[in-house]
C-alpha positions, -999 to 999 in steps of 0.1 A, spaced: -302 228 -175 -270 233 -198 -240 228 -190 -206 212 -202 -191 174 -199 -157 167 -189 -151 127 -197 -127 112 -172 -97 107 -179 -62 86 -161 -36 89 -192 -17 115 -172 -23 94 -140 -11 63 -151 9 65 -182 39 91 -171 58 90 -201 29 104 -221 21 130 -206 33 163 -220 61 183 -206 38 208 -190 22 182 -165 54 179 -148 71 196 -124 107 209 -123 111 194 -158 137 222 -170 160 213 -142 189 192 -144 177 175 -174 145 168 -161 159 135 -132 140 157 -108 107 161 -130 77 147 -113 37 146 -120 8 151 -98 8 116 -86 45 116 -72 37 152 -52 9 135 -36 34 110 -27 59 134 -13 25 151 6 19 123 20 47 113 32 58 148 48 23 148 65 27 111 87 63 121 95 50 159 107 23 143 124 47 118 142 75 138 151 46 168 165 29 140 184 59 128 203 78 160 203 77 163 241 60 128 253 46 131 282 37 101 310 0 102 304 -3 108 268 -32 134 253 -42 151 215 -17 140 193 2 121 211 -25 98 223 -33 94 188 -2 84 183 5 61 210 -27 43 204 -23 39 164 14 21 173 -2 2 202 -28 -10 173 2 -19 151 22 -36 178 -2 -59 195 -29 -71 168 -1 -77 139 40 -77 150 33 -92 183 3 -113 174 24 -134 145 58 -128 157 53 -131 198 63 -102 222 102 -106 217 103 -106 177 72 -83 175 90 -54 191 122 -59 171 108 -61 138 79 -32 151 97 -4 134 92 -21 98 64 -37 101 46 -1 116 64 21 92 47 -2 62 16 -3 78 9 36 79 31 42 49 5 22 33 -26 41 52 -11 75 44 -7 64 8 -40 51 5 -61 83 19 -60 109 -13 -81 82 -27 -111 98 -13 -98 137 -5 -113 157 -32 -89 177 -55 -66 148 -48 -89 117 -57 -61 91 -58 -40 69 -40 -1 74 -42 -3 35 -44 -26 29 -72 4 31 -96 31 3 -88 60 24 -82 51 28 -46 35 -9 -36 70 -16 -56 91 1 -29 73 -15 2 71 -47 -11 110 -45 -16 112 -35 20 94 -65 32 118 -86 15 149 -78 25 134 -81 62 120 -115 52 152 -124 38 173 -110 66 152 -128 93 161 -159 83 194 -153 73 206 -138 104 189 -168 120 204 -194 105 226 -185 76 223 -170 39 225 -209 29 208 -227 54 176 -203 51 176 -208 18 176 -245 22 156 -244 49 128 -228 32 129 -245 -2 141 -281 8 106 -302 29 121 -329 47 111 -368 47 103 -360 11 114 -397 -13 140 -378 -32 119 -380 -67 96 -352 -52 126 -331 -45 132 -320 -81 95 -310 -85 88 -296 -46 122 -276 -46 118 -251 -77 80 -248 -66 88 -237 -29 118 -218 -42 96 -197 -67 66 -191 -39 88 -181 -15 113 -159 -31 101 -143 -61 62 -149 -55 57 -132 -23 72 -97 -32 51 -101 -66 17 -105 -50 23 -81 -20 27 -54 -50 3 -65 -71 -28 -69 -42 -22 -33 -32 -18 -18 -67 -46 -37 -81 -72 -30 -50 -64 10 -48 -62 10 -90 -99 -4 -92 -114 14 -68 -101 46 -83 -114 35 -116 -147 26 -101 -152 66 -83 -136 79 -114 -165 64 -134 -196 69 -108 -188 101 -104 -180 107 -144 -213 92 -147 -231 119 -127 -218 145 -144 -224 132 -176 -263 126 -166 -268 160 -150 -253 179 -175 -254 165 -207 -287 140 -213 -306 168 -189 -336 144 -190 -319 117 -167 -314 139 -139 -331 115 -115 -304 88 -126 -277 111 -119 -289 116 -88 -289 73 -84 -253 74 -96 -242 102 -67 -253 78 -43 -239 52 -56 -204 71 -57 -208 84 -23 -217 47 -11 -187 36 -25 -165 60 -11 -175 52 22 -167 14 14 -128 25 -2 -122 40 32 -125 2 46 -106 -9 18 -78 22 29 -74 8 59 -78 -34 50 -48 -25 25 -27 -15 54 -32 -38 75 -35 -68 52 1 -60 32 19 -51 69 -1 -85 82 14 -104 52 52 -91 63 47 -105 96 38 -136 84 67 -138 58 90 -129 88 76 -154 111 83 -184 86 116 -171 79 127 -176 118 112 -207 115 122 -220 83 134 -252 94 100 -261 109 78 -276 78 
């Protein structure tokens, strides 16, 4: 059987400022601030999907919910009672819902092209994105705590362990001070990127090797046919990891709340 290889590639994916003028979009406009590539209109798809699919679902909400709306209701519900309410209690789980549920399926959304063909990869495999949220969950970790107790007292409060000799201080404080304010944004970013980055890399090179075997060394069919299933197996375990990614990054910004209205209790 003849046929032709195509050998994967993710310059164009990964590495925006080398791709060539034609991969962009609206490049000729306004000096190209405006240009984007395919990643960042899969971003943009995304993100116009959830919010049609919100605003349809509860468009006219009715008492006992049904389709869409149901959906809906239930997906929040999901949100609301096993992460905001579960780490922050029912008082500070409904007022910090609205972040907390619009990271959670920001994140989901984001994470789905990953395994929709002619897309095949997650808005948040490049750090731009896992950037943005990661920023987001800051400034409500930081604002937590500082509308609890002060900009200054937070800040103390969450470097500064008590009953400490005062020796310890000048080691423990920079140590808490750089996990707490600069290391938590950096992993949240980093975890999400990373995961969605290696299991695109991973389908991009199962399903590169199939093609490769079928069509080019025509006398390992049979392995190419070993490699499909491997690609397809794998797929099926990247929609777990779609869904962990969600709810382990919008976990994590419950948790960083919740010690920052507590900040005084080490």
């Amino acid at each position: 059987m003849k046929g032709e290889f195509h050998a994967p590639s993710m310059e164009h994916e990964f590495f925006p400022g080398e791709v060539d003028p034609s991969q962009l979009w609206f490049s000729d406009f306004a000096n190209g601030i405006f240009a984007v590539d395919r990643l960042m209109i899969i971003r943009l798809l995304m993100i116009v999907i959830l919010a049609a699919f919100f605003l349809y679902a509860f468009r006219k909400p009715k008492l006992i919910p049904r389709g869409a709306q149901n959906v809906a209701e239930y997906a929040v519900d999901f949100v609301r009672v096993h992460i905001a309410e579960e780490i922050l209690g029912k008082k500070e789980g409904r007022r910090f819902l609205p972040i907390i549920a619009t990271i959670f399926f920001v994140v989901l959304i984001g994470n789905l092209p990953a395994i929709i063909p002619a897309l095949n990869i997650s808005a948040n495999a490049r750090v731009g994105m896992p950037i943005i949220l990661a920023a987001v969950a800051y400034v409500a970790m930081i604002y937590a705590g500082a509308k609890r107790y002060g900009f200054g007292k937070f800040v103390k409060s969450s470097v500064v362990i008590p009953n400490l000799p005062p020796a310890l201080h000048l080691l423990v404080v920079p140590i808490e001070f750089f996990s707490t304010f600069v290391l938590r944004p950096v992993t949240l970013t980093i975890r999400l990127m990373a995961n969605m980055l290696a299991g695109h890399i991973v389908l991009v090179l199962l399903f590169g090797a199939t093609n490769f075997f079928f069509w080019q060394l025509n006398g390992w069919t049979l392995l190419a046919g070993g490699t499909l299933v491997a690609a397809i197996a794998f797929t099926l375990f990247e929609m777990l990891i779609i869904f962990l990614q969600a709810y382990i990054f919008s976990l994590l910004t419950a948790v960083y709340i919740e010690q920052s209205l507590h900040a005084d209790e080490h």
